[in-house]
C-alpha positions in Angstrom: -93.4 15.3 278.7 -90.9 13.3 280.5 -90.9 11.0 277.6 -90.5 13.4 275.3 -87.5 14.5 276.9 -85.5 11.2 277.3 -85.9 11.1 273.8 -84.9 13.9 272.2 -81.9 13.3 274.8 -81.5 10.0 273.1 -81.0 11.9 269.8 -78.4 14.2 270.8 -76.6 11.8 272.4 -76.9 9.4 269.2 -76.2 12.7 267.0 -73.3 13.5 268.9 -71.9 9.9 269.0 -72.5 10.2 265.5 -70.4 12.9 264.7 -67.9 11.8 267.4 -67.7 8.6 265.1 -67.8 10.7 261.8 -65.1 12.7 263.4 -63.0 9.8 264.0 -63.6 8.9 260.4 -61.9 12.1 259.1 -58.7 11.9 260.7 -58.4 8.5 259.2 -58.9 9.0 256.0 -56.8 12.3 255.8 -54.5 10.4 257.2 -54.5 7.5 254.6 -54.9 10.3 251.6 -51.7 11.9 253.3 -49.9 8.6 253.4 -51.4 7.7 250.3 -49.7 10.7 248.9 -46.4 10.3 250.7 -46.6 6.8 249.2 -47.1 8.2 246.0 -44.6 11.0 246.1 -41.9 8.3 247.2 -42.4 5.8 245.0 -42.3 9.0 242.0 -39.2 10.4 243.5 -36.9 7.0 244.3 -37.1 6.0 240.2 -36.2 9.6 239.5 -33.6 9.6 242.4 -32.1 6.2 241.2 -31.6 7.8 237.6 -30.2 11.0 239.4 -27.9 8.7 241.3 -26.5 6.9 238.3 -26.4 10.1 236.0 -24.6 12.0 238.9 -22.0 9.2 238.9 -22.2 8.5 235.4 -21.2 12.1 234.8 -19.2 12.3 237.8 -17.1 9.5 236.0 -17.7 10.5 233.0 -16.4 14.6 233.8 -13.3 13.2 236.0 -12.1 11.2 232.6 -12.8 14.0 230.5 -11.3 16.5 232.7 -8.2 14.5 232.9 -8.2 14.1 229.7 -8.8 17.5 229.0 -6.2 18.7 230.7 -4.1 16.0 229.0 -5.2 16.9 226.0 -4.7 20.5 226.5 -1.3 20.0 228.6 -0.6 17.4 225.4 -1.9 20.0 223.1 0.4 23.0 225.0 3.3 20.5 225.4 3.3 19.4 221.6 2.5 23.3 220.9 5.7 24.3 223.0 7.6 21.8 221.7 7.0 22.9 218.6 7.2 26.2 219.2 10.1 25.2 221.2 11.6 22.7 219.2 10.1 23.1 216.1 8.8 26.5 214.8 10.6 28.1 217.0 14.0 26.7 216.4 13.3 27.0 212.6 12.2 30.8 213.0 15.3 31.2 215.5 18.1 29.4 213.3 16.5 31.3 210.1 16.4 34.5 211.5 19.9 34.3 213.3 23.0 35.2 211.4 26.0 34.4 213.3 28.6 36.8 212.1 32.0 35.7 211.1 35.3 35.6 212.9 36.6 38.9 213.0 40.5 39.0 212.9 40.3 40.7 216.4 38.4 37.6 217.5 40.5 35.1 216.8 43.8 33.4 217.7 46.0 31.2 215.0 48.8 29.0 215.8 50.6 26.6 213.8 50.5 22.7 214.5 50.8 18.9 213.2 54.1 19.6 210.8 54.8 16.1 208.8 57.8 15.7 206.9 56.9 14.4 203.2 59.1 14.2 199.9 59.6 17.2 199.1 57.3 19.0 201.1 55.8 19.7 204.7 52.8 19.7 205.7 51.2 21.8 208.3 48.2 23.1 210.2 47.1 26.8 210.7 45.1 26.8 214.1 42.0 29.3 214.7 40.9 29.9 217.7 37.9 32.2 218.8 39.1 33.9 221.4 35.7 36.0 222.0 32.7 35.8 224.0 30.2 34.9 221.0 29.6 32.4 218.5 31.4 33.1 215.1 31.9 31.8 211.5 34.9 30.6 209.1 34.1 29.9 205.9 36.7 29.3 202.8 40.3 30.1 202.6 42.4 31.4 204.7 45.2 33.7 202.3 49.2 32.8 203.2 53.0 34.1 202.8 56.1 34.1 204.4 57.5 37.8 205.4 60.5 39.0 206.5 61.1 42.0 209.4 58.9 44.8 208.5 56.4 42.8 206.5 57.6 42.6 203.3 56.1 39.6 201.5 58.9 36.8 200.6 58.1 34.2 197.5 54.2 34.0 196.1 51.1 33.6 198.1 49.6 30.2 198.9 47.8 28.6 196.3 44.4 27.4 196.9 44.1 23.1 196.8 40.8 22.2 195.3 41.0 18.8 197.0 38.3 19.7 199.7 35.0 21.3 199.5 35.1 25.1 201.4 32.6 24.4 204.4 30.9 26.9 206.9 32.5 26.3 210.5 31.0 27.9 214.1 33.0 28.3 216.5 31.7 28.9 220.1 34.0 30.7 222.0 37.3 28.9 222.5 36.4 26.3 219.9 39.0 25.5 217.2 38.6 25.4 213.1 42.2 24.1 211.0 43.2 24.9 207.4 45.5 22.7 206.1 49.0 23.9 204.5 51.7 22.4 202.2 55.4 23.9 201.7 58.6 22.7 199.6 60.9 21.2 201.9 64.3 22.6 201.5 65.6 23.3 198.0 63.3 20.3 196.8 64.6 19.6 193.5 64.9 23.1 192.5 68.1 25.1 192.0 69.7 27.4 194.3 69.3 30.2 191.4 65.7 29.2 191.5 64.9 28.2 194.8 66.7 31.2 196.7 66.4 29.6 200.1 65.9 31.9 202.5 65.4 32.5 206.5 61.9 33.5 207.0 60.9 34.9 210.4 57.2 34.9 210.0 54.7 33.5 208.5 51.2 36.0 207.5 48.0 34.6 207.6 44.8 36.5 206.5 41.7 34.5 208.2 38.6 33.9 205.8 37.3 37.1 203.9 39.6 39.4 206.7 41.5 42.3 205.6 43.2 42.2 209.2 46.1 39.6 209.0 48.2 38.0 212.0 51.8 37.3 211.9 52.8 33.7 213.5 56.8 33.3 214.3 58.3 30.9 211.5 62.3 31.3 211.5 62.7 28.1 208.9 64.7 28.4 205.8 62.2 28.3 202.4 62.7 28.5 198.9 60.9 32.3 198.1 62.2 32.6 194.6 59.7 34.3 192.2 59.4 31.0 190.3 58.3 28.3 193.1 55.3 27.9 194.4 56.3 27.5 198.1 53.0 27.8 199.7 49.4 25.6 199.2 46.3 26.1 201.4 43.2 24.3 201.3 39.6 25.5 203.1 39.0 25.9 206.5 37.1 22.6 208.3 36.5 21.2 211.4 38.2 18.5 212.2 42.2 18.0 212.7 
């Protein structure tokens, strides 16, 4: 019996030494599967984190250019578009759908200026001058005569020179446009029956396409006989 015994002792003991050892056995291997795995996983995730890396930069690099230049390109796009619409289209549509208006008699201011003495004439400049707050036109021929007190007309009207091209001035305010006039010096050659040289106190100028006139102080003696033509006028410009 007492064999018996120690034996079957013996068993357990080697059973349970056994699955001591078998026990030790698991941990290792579940271990080495788990690190097997980790391996695994690591070594699947770094190629797919080194192409993340790149892509991520690539992009990165990539988007910053682009959004740069998108922003160039649509600050380019926006500039060029405002410039156009500012400088371009926009100027275009403004300057053909602007009319500035022209000089109203009330507007403007005329003086006489540059007298030079030649044979047989003088030559003059009638001065305009807008005298209002907005832009304004002048375009062709201003109409000219001498007239004594009241306004009677003396001698003929001016007579339009053909020898410049009529032009389109704009005057700003207090900006200056010039028409240029000729008159028979003295008697000139012609008689006294024909010349009848007279005192004139003023001299009436219609501006451009104005029914409104303004009287400029002359007092200068001029032939005004019905037969001379005393008085030449030629377009308005720009220039002296």
């Amino acid at each position: 019996m007492r064999t018996r015994t120690v034996r079957t002792g013996t068993l357990v003991v080697m059973l349970a030494t056994a699955g001591l050892a078998l026990a030790a056995c698991g941990p290792d291997d579940s271990n080495a599967s788990d690190s097997s795995s980790a391996s695994s996983s690591a070594t699947a995730s770094a190629p797919s984190g080194t192409a993340t890396v790149p892509n991520d930069d690539s992009a990165g690099g990539t988007a910053n250019p682009a959004t740069t230049g998108g922003g160039t390109g649509t600050s380019g796009s926006g500039g060029t578009s405002g410039s156009s619409g500012g400088s371009g289209t926009g100027g275009a549509t403004a300057s053909a759908g602007t009319t500035v208006a022209g000089c109203a008699t009330s507007q403007l201011k005329a003086t006489t200026a540059n007298f030079s003495n030649g044979a047989g004439s003088t030559g003059f400049q009638i001065v305009f001058q807008n005298t209002g707050s907005s832009p304004c036109t002048l375009s062709g021929y201003p109409g000219v005569s001498f007239v004594k007190s009241g306004g009677t007309q003396l001698g003929k009207a001016a007579q339009r020179t053909a020898d410049t091209p009529a032009t389109r001035v704009t005057l700003i305010p207090n900006a200056h446009a010039y028409a240029d006039v000729v008159t028979v010096n003295g008697q000139a050659g012609y008689s006294a029956a024909q010349c009848d040289l007279t005192s004139v106190p003023a001299l009436r100028v219609y501006p451009p396409n104005q029914k409104a006139s303004l009287d400029l102080p002359w007092n200068k003696q001029e032939c005004v006989g019905s037969s001379v033509q005393n008085l030449r006028v030629g377009p308005v410009h720009s220039n002296k």
